[in-house]
C-alpha positions as CSV (number, residue, x, y, z in Angstrom):
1,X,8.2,15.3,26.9
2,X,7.7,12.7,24.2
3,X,10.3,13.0,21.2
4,X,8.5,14.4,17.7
5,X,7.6,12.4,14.8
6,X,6.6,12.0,11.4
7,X,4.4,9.8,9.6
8,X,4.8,10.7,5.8
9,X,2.3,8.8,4.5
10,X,-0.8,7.0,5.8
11,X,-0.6,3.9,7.9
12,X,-2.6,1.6,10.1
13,X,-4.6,2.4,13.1
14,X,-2.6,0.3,15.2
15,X,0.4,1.6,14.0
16,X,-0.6,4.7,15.1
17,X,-1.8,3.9,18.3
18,X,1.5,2.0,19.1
19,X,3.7,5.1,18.1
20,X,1.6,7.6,20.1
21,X,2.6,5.3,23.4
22,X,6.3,6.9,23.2
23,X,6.0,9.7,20.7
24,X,4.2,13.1,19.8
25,X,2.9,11.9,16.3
26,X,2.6,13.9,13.2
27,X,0.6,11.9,10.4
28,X,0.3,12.4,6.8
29,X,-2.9,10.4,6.7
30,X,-4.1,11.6,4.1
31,X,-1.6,9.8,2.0
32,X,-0.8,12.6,-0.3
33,X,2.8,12.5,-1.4
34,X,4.6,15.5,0.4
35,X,7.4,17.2,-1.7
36,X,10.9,17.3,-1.0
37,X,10.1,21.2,0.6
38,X,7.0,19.9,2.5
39,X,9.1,17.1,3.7
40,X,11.9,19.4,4.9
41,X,9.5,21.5,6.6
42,X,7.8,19.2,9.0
43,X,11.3,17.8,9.9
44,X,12.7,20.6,10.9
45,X,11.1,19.7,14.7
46,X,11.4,16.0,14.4
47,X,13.2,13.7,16.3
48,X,12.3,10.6,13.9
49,X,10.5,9.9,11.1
50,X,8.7,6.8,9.7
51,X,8.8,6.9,5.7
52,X,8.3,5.4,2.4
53,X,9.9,4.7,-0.7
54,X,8.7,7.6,-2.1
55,X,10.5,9.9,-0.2
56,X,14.0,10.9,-0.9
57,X,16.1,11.1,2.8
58,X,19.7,13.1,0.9
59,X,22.6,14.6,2.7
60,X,20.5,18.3,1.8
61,X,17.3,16.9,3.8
62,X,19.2,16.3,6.9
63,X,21.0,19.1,7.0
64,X,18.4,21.1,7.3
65,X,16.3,18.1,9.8
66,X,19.1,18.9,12.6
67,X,16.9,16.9,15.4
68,X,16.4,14.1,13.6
69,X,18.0,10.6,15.0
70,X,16.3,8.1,13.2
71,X,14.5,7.4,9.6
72,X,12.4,4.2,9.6
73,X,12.0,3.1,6.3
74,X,8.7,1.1,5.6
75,X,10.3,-1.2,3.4
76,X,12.8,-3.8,2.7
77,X,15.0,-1.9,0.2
78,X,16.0,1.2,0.8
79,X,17.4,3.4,-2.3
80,X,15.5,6.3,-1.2
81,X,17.7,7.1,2.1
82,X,21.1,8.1,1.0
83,X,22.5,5.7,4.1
84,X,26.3,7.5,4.0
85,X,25.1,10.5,4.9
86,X,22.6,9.6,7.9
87,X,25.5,7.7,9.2
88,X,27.6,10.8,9.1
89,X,25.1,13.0,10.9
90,X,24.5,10.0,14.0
91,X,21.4,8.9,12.1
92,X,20.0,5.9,12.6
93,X,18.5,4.3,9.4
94,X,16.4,1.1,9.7
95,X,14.3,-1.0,6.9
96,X,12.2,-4.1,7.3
97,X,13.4,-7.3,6.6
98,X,12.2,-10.4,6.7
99,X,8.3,-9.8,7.3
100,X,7.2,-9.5,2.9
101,X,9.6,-12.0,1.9
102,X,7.0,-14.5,1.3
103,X,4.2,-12.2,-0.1
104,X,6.7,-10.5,-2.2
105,X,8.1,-14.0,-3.6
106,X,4.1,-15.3,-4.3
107,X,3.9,-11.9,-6.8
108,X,7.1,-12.9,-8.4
109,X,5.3,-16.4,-9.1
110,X,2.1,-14.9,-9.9
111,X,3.9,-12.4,-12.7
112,X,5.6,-15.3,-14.2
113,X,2.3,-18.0,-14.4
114,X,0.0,-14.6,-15.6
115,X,2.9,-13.8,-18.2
116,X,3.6,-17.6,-19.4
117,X,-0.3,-18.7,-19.5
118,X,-1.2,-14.9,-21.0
119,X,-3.5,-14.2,-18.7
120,X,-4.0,-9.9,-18.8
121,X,-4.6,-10.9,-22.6
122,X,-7.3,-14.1,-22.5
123,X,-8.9,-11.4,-19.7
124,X,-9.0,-8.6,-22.2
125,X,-10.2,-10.8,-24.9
126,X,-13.2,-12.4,-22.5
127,X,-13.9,-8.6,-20.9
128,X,-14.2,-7.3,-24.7
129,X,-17.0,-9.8,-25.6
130,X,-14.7,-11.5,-28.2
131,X,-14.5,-15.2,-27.2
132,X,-17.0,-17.1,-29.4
133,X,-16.2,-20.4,-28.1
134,X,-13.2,-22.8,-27.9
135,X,-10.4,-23.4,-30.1
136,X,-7.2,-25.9,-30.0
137,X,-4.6,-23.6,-31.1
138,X,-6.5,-20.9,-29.1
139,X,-4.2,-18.5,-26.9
140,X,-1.2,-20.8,-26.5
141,X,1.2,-20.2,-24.0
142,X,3.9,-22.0,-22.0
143,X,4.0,-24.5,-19.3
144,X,6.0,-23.9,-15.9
145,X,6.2,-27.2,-14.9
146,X,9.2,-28.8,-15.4
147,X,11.1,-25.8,-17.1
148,X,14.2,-24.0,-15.6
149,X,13.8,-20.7,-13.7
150,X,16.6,-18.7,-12.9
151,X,16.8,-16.3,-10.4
152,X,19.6,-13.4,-10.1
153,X,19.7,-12.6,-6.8
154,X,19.5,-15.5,-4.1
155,X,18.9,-13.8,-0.8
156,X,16.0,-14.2,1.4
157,X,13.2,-13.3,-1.1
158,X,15.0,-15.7,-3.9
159,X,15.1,-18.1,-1.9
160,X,12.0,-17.8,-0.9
161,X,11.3,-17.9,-5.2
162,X,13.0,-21.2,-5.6
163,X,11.7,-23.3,-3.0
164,X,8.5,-22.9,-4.6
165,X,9.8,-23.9,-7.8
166,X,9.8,-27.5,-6.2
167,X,6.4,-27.5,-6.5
168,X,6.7,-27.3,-10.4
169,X,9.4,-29.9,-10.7
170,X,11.5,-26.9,-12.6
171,X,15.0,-26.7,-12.7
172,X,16.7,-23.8,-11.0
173,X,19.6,-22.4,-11.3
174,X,20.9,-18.8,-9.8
175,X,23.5,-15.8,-10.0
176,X,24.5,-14.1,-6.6
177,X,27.0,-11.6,-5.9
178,X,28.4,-14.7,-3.2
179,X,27.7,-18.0,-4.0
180,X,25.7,-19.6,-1.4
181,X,26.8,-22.5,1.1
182,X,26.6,-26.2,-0.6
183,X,24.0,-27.1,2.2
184,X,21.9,-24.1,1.4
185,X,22.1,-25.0,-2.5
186,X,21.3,-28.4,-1.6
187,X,18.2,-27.5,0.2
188,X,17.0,-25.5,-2.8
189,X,17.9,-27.9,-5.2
190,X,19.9,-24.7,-7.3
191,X,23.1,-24.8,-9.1
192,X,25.4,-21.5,-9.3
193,X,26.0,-20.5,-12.3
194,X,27.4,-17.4,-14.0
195,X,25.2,-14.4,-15.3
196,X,25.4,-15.6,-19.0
197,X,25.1,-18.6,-18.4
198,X,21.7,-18.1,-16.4
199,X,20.4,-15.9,-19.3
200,X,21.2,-18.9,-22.0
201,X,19.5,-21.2,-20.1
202,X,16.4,-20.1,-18.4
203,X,13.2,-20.3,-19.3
204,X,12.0,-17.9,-16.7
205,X,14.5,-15.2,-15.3
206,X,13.7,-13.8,-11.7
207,X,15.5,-10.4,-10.5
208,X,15.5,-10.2,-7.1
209,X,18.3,-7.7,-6.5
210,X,18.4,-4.3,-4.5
211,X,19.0,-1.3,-6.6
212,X,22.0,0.6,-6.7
213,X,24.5,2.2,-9.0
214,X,25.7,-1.1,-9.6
215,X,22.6,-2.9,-10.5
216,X,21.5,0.2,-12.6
217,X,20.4,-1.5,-15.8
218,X,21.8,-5.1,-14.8
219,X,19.8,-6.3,-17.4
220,X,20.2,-4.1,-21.0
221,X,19.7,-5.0,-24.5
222,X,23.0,-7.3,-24.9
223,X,21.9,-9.3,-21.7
224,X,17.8,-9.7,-23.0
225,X,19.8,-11.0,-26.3
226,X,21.5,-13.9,-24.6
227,X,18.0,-14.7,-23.4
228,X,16.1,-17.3,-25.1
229,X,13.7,-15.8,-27.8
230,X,10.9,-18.1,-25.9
231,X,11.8,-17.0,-22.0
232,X,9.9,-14.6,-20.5
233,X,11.6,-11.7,-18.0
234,X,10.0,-11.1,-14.3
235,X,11.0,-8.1,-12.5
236,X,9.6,-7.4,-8.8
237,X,12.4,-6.0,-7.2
238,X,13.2,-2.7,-7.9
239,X,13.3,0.1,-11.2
240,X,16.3,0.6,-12.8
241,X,17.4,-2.5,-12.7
242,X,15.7,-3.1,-15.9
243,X,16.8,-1.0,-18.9
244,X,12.9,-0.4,-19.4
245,X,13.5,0.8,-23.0
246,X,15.5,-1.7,-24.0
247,X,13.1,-4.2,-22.6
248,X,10.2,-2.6,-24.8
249,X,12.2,-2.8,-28.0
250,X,12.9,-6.3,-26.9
251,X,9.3,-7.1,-26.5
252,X,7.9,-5.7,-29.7
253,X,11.1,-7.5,-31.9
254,X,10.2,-10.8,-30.1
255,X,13.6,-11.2,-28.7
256,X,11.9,-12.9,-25.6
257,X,8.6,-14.1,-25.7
258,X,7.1,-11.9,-22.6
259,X,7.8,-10.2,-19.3
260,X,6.0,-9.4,-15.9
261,X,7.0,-6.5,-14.5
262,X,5.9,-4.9,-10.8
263,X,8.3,-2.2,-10.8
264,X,9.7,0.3,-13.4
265,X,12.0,2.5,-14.0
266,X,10.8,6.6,-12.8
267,X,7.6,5.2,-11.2
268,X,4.8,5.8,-11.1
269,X,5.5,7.0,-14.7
270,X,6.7,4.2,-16.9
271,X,7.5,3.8,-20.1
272,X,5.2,4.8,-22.7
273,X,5.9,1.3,-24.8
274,X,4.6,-1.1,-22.3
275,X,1.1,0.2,-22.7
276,X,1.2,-0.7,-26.3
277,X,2.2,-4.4,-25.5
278,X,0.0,-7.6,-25.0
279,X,2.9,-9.7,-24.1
280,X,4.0,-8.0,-21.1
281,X,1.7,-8.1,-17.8
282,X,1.9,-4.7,-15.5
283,X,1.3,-4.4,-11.7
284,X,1.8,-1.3,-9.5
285,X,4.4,-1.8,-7.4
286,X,2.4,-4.1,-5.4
287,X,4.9,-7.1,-4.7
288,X,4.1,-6.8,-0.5
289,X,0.9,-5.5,-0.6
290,X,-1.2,-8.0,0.8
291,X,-3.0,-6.7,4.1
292,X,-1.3,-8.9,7.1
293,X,2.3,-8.0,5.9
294,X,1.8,-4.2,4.9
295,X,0.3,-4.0,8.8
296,X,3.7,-6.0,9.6
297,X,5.6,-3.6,7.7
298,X,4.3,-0.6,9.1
299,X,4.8,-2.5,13.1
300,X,8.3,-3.1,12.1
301,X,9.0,0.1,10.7
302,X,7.2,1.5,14.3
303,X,9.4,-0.7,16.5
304,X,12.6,0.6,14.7
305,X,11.9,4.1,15.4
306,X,10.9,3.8,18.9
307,X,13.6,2.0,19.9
308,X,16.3,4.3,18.7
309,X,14.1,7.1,20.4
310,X,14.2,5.0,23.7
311,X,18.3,5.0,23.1
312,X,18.3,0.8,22.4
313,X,19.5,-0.3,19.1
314,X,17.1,-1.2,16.0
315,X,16.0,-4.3,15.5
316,X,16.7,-3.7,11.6
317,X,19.2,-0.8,11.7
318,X,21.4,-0.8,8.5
319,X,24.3,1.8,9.9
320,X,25.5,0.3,13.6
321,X,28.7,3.0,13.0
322,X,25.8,5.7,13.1
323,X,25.6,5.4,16.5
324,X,29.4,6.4,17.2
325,X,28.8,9.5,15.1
326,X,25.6,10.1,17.4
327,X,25.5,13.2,19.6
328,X,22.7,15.5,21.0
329,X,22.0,18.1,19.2
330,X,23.1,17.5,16.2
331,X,25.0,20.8,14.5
């Protein structure tokens, strides 16, 4: 008899089709959100279960979930599984690294040419049926080229970030919780340098760190102070990491010039004071979502989760000790 699955939210047909090889499949396709008590529900039979970021995998979830062996998460980060306590119920968790890194690191570049060149505004202003013709002094914004990014975070998606920055002849320079290897930071052309030290000097400021309680608000109203009044703040990583309010106050007093932000804090709902801005550019949590790597995502995600079904070991699992705390059933 094939193991049980779920599907919480809609995915490809492929995807689909793939699972169904190896596993009874239960699908959410029609991509409504389930709550946590729908979501508890429909896992009470499972044996795995292939989620997003929007739903919250806690120590109460899998209590109740006493089949389950392994949650595929359909994403690289992965703040929404509480991780400790799958590995202390024999639950695999998994994640998929590696496949968006390049889509996600293009957004990050498109946030931060749309926010310098002030593009959601000139857009606004040509869609209203205001332009009347052309101006020197009209809509000025800054160049790219040749100014210094800094990126906190340097793992695969900031490096990804940087080594486009070649392209622009900018400067980079980078905070990390481990400074990289001197070949690595030769190949990127980055210097290390400490976290105020990045703020004082960037032009452009990159967060491309994973959420937890320790990045929680990595960047609050003292740190968008030490930033240049004329820099302009990109977040495409995750909410939270962002004091969101203190980035609107920022905004509005002119402390930095602008920000692009794909992710917020309490999404979908965001703060109130972005919608009031012009100089901050908004996008909906869309940093992977470009067709080939969302169907890659989903195909990781799929692989994960059969293969711990089939008893082999994830490709991407992010608790090996889970497997020594494995046992059938799970009480």
């Amino acid at each position: 008899m094939k193991p049980k699955i779920l599907v919480t939210r809609e995915v490809f047909d492929e995807t689909l089709a793939y699972l169904a090889q190896a596993c009874e499949v239960e699908s959410n396709q029609n991509d409504a959100a389930l709550t946590p008590e729908a979501l508890r529900q429909r896992l009470r039979d499972k044996r795995g279960v292939m989620c997003c970021l929007t739903d919250r995998i806690d120590a109460a979830l899998l209590a109740e979930a006493q089949q389950l062996k392994v949650v595929a998460n359909i994403a690289v980060g992965y703040n929404n599984i509480d991780v400790a306590a799958c590995t202390a119920r024999g639950v695999m968790a998994t994640n998929t690294p590696g496949v968006l890194d390049d889509s996600t690191a293009d957004l990050a570049w498109a946030l931060m040419l749309a926010a310098a060149r002030r593009l959601t505004e000139v857009e606004s202003y040509i869609r209203g049926g205001e332009w009347t013709g052309w101006r020197l002094k009209q809509w000025l914004g800054v160049d790219v080229h040749h100014a210094t990014l800094g990126i906190v975070g340097m793992g695969r998606i900031g490096q990804v970030i940087a080594r486009r920055a070649a392209g622009f002849d900018m400067r980079v320079v980078y905070h990390n919780r481990n400074r990289l290897a001197p070949d690595i930071e030769q190949r990127l052309n980055a210097a290390y340098v400490t976290k105020d030290e990045l703020l004082r000097q960037s032009d452009f400021v990159v967060l491309q760190v994973p959420y937890s309680p320790e990045t929680h608000h990595l960047i609050g109203a003292a740190d968008l102070k030490r930033m240049k009044p004329t820099a302009i703040l990109v977040n495409s990583t995750r909410g939270g990491v962002v004091d969101d309010a203190a980035l609107v106050d920022a905004l509005k007093a002119g402390t930095i010039r602008a920000a692009g932000l794909d992710v917020f804090e309490n999404e979908p709902r965001l703060h109130p004071g972005f919608l009031g801005l012009r100089n901050v550019v908004l996008a909906p949590h869309v940093g992977s979502s470009t067709e080939a790597t969302r169907r890659a995502m989903a195909m990781t995600a799929a692989k994960n989760l059969v293969a711990a079904l089939a008893g082999a070991t994830p490709p991407n699992l992010l608790n090996p000790e889970s497997r020594a705390t494995s046992h059938e059933p799970r009480t």
